[in-house]
C-alpha atoms as a printed R data frame, in Angstrom:
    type eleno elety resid chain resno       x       y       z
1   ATOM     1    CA   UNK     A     1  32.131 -17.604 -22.293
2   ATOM     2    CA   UNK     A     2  28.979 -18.375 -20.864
3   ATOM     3    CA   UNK     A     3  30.522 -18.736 -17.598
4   ATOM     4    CA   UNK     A     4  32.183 -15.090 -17.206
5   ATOM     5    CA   UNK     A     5  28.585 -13.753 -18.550
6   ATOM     6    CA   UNK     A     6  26.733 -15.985 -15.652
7   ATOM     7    CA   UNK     A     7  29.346 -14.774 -13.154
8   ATOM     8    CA   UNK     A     8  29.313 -11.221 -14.104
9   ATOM     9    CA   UNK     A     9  25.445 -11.481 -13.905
10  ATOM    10    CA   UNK     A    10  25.426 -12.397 -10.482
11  ATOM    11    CA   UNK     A    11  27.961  -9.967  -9.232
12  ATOM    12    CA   UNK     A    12  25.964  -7.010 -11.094
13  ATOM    13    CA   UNK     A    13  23.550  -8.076  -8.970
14  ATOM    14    CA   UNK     A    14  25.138  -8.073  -5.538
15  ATOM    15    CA   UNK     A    15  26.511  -5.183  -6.101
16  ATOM    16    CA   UNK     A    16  23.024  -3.549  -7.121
17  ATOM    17    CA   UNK     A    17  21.025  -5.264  -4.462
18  ATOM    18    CA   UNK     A    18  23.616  -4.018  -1.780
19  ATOM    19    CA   UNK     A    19  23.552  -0.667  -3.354
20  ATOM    20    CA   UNK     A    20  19.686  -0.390  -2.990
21  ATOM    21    CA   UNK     A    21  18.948  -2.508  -0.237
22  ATOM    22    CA   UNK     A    22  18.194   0.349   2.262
23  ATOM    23    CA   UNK     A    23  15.501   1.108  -0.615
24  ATOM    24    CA   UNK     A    24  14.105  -1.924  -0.807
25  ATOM    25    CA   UNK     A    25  10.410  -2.197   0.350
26  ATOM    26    CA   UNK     A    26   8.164  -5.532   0.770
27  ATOM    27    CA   UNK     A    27   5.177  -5.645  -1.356
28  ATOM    28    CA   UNK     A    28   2.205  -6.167   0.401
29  ATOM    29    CA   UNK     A    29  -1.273  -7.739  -0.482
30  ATOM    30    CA   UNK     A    30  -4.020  -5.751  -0.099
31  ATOM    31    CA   UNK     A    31  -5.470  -5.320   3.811
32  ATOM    32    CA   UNK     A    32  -8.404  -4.358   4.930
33  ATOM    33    CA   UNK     A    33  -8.096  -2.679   8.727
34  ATOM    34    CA   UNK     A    34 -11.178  -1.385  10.535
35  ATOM    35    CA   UNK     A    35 -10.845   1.451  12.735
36  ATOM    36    CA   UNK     A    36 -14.330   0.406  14.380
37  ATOM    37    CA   UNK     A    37 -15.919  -3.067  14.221
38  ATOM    38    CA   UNK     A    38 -18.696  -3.028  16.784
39  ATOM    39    CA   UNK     A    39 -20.870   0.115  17.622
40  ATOM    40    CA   UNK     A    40 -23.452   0.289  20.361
41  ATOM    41    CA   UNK     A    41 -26.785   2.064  19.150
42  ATOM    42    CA   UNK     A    42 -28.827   3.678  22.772
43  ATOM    43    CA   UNK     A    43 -32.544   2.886  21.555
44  ATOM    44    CA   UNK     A    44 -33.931   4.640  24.479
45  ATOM    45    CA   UNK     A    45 -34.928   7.565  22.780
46  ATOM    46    CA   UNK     A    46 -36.039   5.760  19.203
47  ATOM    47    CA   UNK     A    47 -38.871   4.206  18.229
48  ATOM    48    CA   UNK     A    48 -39.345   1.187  16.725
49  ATOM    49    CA   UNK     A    49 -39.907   2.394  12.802
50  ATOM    50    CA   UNK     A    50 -36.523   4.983  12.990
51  ATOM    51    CA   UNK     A    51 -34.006   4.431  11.160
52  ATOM    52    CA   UNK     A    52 -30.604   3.353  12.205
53  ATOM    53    CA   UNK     A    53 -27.618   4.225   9.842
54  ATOM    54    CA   UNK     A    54 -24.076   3.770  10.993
55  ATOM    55    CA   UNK     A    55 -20.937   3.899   8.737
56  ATOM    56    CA   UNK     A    56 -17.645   1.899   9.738
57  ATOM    57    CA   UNK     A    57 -14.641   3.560   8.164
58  ATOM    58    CA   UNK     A    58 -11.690   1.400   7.317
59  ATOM    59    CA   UNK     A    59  -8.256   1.879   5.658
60  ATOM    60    CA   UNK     A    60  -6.225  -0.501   2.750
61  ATOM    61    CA   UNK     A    61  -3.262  -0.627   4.452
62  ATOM    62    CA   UNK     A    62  -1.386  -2.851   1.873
63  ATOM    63    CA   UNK     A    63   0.438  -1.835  -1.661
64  ATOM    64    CA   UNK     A    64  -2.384  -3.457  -3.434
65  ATOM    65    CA   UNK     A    65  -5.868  -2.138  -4.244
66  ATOM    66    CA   UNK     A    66  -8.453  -3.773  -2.135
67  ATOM    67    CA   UNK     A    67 -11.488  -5.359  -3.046
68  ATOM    68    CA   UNK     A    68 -14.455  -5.524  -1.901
69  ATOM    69    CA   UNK     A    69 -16.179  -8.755  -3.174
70  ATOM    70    CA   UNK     A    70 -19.523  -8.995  -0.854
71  ATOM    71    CA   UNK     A    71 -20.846  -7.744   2.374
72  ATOM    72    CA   UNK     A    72 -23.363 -10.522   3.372
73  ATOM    73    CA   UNK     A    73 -25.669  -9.350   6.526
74  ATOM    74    CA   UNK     A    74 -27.281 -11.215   9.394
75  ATOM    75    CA   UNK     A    75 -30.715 -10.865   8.761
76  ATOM    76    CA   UNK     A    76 -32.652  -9.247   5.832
77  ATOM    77    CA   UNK     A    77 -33.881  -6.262   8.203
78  ATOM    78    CA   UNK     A    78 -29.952  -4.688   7.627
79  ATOM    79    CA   UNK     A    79 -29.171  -3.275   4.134
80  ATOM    80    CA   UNK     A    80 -25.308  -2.881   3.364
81  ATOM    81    CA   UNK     A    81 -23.468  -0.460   1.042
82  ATOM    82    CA   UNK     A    82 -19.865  -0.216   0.669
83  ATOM    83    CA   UNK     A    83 -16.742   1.442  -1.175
84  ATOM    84    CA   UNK     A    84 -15.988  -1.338  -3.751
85  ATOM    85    CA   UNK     A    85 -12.268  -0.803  -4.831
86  ATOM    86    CA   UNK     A    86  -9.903   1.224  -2.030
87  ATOM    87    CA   UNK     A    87  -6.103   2.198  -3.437
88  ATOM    88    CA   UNK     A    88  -3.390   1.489  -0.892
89  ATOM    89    CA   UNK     A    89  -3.753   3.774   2.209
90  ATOM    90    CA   UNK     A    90  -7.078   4.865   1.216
91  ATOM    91    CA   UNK     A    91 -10.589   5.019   3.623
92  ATOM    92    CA   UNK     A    92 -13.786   3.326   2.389
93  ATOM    93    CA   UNK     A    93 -16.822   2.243   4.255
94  ATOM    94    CA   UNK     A    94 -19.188  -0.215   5.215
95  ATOM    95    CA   UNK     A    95 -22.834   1.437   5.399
96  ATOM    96    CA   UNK     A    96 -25.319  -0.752   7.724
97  ATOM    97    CA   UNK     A    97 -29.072   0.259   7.660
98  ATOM    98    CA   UNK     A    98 -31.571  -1.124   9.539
99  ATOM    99    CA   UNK     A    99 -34.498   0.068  12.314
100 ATOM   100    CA   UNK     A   100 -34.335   0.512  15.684
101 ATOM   101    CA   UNK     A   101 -37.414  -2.446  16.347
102 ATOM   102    CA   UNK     A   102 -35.454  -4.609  14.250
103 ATOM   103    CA   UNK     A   103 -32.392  -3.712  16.773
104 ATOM   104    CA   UNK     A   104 -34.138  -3.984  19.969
105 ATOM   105    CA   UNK     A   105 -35.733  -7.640  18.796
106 ATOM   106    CA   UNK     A   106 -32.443  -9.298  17.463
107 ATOM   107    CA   UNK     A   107 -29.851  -7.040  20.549
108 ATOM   108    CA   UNK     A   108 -27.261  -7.125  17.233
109 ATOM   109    CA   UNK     A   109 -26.911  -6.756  13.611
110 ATOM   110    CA   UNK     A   110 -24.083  -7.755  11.814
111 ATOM   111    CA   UNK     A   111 -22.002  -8.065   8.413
112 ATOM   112    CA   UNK     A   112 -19.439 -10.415   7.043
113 ATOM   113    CA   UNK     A   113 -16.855  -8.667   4.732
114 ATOM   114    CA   UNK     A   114 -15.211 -11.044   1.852
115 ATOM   115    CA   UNK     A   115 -12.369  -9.269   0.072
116 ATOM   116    CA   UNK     A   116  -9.013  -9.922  -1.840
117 ATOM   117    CA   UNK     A   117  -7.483  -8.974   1.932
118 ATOM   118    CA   UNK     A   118  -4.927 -11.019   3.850
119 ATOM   119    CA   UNK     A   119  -7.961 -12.128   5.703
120 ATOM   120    CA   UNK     A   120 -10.347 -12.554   3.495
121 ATOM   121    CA   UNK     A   121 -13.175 -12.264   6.054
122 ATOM   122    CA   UNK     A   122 -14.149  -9.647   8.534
123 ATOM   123    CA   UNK     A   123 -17.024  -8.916  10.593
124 ATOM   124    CA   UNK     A   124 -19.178  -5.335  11.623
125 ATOM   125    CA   UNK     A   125 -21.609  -4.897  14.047
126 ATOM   126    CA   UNK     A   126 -24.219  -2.876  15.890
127 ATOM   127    CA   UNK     A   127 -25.365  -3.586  18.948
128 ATOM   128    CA   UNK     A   128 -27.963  -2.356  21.069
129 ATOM   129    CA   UNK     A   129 -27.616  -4.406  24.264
130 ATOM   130    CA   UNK     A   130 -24.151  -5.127  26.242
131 ATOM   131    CA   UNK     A   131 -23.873  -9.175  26.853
């Protein structure tokens, strides 16, 4: 008896996997994907006390929600904000604020991104000279 049940099982399921396969869909983890990662900033008409702020947009492109766990930046002169929690195929951002003297002494900026992503690190920067 528990034979036919087990082999009935199994074909139920062939047939409904066959049936739907054409539906089926991999589930993916969440992923963060920047549309920008490095932006050049043209100091020549700032002075050193302006203000620089720059937003990098970037997309969840997995079936999970994405977090965003920290955003750690290069030097203290660069504060971050940033979109915490971003459903699947939704935009957040990374917000980088620092001055232009604090540019044009260090040439770049940057900021690690740790998240629940694929790849659980990424990196953001603005630069102000071209190596």
């Amino acid at each position: 008896m528990n034979k036919v049940i087990l082999t009935l099982s199994i074909a139920a399921s062939i047939i409904t996997f066959s049936h739907y396969g054409d539906e089926y869909r991999e589930v993916l983890d969440p992923e963060l994907s920047l549309l920008e990662n490095r932006h050049f900033i043209d100091l020549s008409e700032l002075s050193p006390n302006d203000t620089i702020r720059y937003s990098f947009k970037f997309q969840n492109v997995g079936d999970k929600v994405l977090n965003i766990l920290s955003v750690e930046t290069s030097c203290t002169c660069t504060a971050p904000s940033f979109t915490k929690q971003i459903d699947p195929e939704h935009f957040g951002y990374i917000n980088l604020v620092t001055t232009a003297g604090q540019l044009r002494d260090v040439k770049e900026v940057y900021a690690v991104i740790k998240s629940n992503s694929k790849a659980r690190f990424a990196k953001v920067s603005l630069f102000s000279e071209v190596n």
